[in-house]
Every structure is written in C-alpha cells, then in structure tokens.
N, C-alpha and C positions, 0 to 999 in steps of 0.2 A: 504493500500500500504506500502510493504515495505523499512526503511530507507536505511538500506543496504541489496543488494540482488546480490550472487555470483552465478553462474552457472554454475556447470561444471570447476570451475577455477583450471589450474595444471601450477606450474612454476619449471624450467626447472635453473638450473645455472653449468657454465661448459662444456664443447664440446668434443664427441667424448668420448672416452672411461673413461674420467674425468668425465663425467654429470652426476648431482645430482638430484634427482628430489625429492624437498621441498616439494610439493604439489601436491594432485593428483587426480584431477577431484574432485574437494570440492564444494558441494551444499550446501548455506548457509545464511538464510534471517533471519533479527532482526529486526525488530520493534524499532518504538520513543518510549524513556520511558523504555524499560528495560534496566537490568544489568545482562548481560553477564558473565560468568564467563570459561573461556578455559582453560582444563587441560590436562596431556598426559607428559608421558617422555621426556627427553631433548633429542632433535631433531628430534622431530616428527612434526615438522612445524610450531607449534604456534605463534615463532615472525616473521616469513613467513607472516603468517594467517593476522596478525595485522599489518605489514607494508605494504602491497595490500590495506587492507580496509583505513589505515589513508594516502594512496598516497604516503607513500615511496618507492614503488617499483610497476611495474606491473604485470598482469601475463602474463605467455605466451602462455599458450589457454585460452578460455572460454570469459565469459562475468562478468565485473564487473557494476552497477549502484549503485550509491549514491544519493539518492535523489531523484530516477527517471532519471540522468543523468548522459550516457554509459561513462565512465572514459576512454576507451579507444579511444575515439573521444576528448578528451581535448587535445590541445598543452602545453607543458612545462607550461609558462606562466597562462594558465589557472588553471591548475592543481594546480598551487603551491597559487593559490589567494582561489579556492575553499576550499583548506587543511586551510589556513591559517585563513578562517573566520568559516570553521564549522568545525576544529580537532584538539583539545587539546592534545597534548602526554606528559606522565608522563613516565620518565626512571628509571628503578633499579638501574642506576649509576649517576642519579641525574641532569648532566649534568649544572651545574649552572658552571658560569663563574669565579675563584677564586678571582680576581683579583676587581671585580664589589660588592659593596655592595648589601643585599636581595633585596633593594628597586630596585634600578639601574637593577639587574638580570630579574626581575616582571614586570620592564617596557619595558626590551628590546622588546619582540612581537610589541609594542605600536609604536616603533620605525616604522617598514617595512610597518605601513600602513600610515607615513607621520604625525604623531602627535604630536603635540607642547612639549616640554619638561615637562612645567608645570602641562598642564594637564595629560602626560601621568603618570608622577610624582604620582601625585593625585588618579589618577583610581589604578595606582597601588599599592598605601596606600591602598585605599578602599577594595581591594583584598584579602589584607595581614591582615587586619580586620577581613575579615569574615572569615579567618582560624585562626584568634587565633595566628596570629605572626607581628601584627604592631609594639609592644615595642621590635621587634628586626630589625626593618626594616633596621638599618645604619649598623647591623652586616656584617661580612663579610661571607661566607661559613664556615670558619675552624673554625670559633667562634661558631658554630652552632652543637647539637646534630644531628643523626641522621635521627631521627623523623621530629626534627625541617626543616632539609634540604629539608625532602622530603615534610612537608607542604610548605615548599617555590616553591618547583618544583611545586606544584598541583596550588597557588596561578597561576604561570608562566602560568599556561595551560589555567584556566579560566581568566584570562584577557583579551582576546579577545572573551570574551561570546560564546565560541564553543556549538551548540549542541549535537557534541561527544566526548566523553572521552574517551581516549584508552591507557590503564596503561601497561606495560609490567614488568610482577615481582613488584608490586612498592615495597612489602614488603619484597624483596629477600634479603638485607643487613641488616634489621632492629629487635631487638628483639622484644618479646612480645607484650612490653609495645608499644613499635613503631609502630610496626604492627595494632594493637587493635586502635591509634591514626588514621594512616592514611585511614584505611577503614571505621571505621565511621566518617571522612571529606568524603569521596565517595560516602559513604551510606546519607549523607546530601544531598548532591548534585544530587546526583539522585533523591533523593524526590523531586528537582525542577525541575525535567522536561527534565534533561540533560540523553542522552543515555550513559551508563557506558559500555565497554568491556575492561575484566584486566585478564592477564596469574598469573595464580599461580601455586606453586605445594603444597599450602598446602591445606588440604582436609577442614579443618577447617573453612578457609577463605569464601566456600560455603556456609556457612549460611548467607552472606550479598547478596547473589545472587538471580534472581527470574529465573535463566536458567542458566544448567551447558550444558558445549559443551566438548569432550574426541574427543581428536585425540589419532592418534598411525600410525608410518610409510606416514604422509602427508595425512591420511584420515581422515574421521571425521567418530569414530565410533559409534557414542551415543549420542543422546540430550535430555537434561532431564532439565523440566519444573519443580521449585522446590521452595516449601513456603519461604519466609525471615525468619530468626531465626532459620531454620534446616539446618544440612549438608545431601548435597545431598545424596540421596542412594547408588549410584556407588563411590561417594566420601569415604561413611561414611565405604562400605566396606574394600576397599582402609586402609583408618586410622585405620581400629578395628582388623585387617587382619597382619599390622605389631608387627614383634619380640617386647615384651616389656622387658624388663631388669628393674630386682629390686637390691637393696641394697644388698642381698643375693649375687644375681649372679653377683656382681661386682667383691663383698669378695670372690666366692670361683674361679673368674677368679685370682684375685689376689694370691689365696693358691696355686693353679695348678701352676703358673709362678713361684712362689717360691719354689715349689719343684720340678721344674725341673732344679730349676738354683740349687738347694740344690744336687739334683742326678749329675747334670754335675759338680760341684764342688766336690762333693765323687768320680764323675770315673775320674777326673783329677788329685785328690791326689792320688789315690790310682795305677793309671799308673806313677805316679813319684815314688810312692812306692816301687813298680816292679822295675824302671828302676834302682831307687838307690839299690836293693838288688842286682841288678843282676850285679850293679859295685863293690860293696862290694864283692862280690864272686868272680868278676875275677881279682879284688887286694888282694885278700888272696889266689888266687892259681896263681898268678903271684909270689908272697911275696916266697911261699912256693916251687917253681920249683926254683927259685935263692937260697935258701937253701940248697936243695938239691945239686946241680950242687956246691955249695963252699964244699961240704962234700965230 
C-alpha cells in the first residue's frame, strides 16, 4: 500500500480568464522508504506537487490519500496535526527565525505540541547532534554558513520524528561543498526508514535518489526507477547535453569583444576625422572668399 497516493490531482489558482493551472491531472504513488527525487523547469509544478503532498495547499480535482487517509475529508484542525506529526519540510530559503538562537529555532516544532521547555531544549540538542551542529547550537542564523543553516533547517524538520521529508530546492542557495553536505544528511536519513521527496534542478543531485519523477507544463512526464550512486538517464542526458565552455572559448569570447570595441573605437576616430577635415576645408574656403572680396 501506498504512502502517498495522488489520482488524477489538477489545481487550478486564479479565476476567469487569470487561471493558472499548476497541475494537471497528476497520477502519482510512492512508497515508505524511498527517495524521490522531482525534476522539470521552473514552473512546471513541482512546489505545487510538494505542497499538496506535505498539506500546504489542496487540490482542486482528484483525490489525495496519505497514509491511506482521503486529505480531503480532514478539517483544518486535523490536517495541520496530521502534517505536523508525519511532515518534515526543508526550505531553499531556510526559513529559520533571525532573531532565535539554532537551538531555540530546532525546538520551536516542540513548542505546538505543548512541550516543556527543558525537555524540548534537550531533544533538540539531540537533533543538532546527529547533524553535526551541536557546538553551534547558541549561534544565531547570521553567524552561521550556508551549509551550516540548512543542516539547522533539516535538524528543524526531524524533531518531531516525521516519516516524510519533503525538501524543496534545499540545495538551491548553496555551493558544492554545501550541496554534497546537505544531501548526504538526507541520504543518512533515509537509510532510516524516513520517506525523502526533494525538487532539484540539478541532474547530479540524482545519484542520491532510488526514483526520478520529470514534470513539464503540470504533468508528470517520466518516472524513472534509478540505482543510488548513478545519475539518472533522463537526468544524465539533460547534464551531458548542455553547452560546455572551456578556457579557450572564454579567451577568444574575450578577443571578439575587444575587437569590436577596437573596430568601434577606429570608426569613431576616424568619423571625427572626417568631420575635422571637413571643418578644416570650410575654414580655408571661408579664410579664402574674405580675401578675395578685400581684393
């Protein structure tokens, strides 16, 4: 049975000759235990895709189930207690509170379910431990690299022991090095058990995945089952497919722009040239008709 399972789901935002349609009759079941991974140009639906499955938004046909149970039969209320104890979200913009130290940020979740300060305190040391950011627990966000930020956001999500993780971009802000950090915390994580689904647009990032998902235009046009450690096929075409630029072709982008600015520079002197000759000429036949005329 699956975790999550969407049928037919299309949402709709907008009215009358303004409406958008995000999504568009999207069939789409995943399994406890995988990591997902959803790719597709920007705006083709995919934080659509992801705020329907983690309860931030519904759709407006079709049918959603989590768990076996219909999402569009839960009251507010319900809905937001469901998300809160099985849906982890990790943002590309981090979303940590400036003002709250990591620890204080890691324990807020710990707050809404009515938790003592000390212990949530605690649990959420414990959190920040197992990503590898307790000796910055008192820091504050600004004090904090990038990398570091988004281990604290990922901390945020598992503190309340979600069964789903659901990342949007996490590594969109972050270089390399960032990048390579926060997806094997993910790739941990999912080796325990927790279901992973994260938008990327980089092709690369697919080798932490055991299933790529390609939208385009709110559909879903490709699902592709795909070993850990490779990038997917569709993906890898994708990466191998793009212009690459070497050292060479930077230099002779460089030589081209300077010899056009060398050409525009010759036909600018050489039109003041002109114009100077051609005042020179008619102050010597100006010079020369006042001559005349005193003779």
């Amino acid at each position: 049975m699956a975790l999550i399972k969407l049928e037919d789901v299309s949402k709709l935002y907008g009215f009358g000759d303004a409406t958008t349609l995000a999504l568009d009759g999207v069939s789409l079941a995943i399994n406890k235990g995988e990591f997902v991974a959803v790719m597709g140009p920007s705006g083709c639906g995919k934080s659509t895709l992801l705020n329907i499955m983690g309860l931030l938004d519904r759709p407006t046909h079709g049918t959603y189930k989590l768990n076996n149970r219909l999402v569009q039969r839960l009251r507010p209320p319900q809905a937001a207690k469901l998300r809160r104890d099985t849906i982890g979200f990790i943002f590309q913009s981090y979303n940590l509170l400036p003002k709250l130290t990591v620890l204080e940020n890691v324990a807020l979740p710990l707050t809404y379910k009515g938790m003592g300060l000390t212990k949530r305190l605690k649990q959420a040391s414990g959190m920040l431990e197992r990503v590898g950011m307790q000796s910055r627990e008192y820091f504050y966000p600004s004090q904090l690299s990038g990398g570091q930020i988004q281990c604290a956001a990922i901390a945020r999500a598992l503190v309340n022991s979600p069964s789903i993780i659901i990342a949007d971009e996490p590594t969109g802000n972050l270089d390399s090095a960032g990048s390579r950090l926060v997806m094997e915390l993910l790739s941990e994580i999912h080796k325990t058990g927790n279901t992973v689904i994260f938008v990327t647009h980089n092709p690369e990032l697919t080798r932490y995945a055991t299933r790529v998902v390609y939208m385009h235009d709110g559909m879903i046009i490709e699902d592709e089952k795909t070993a850990l450690g490779q990038v997917a096929t569709t993906a890898r075409r994708q990466l191998y497919s793009r212009p690459r630029k070497s050292v060479e072709d930077d230099l002779a982008g460089v030589s081209l722009l300077m010899n056009m600015v060398e050409e525009k520079d010759l036909a600018s002197e050489s039109v003041k040239t002109k114009k100077s000759g051609k005042s020179a000429r008619r102050i010597a036949t100006k010079r020369q008709r006042s001559k005349d005329e005193t003779e």
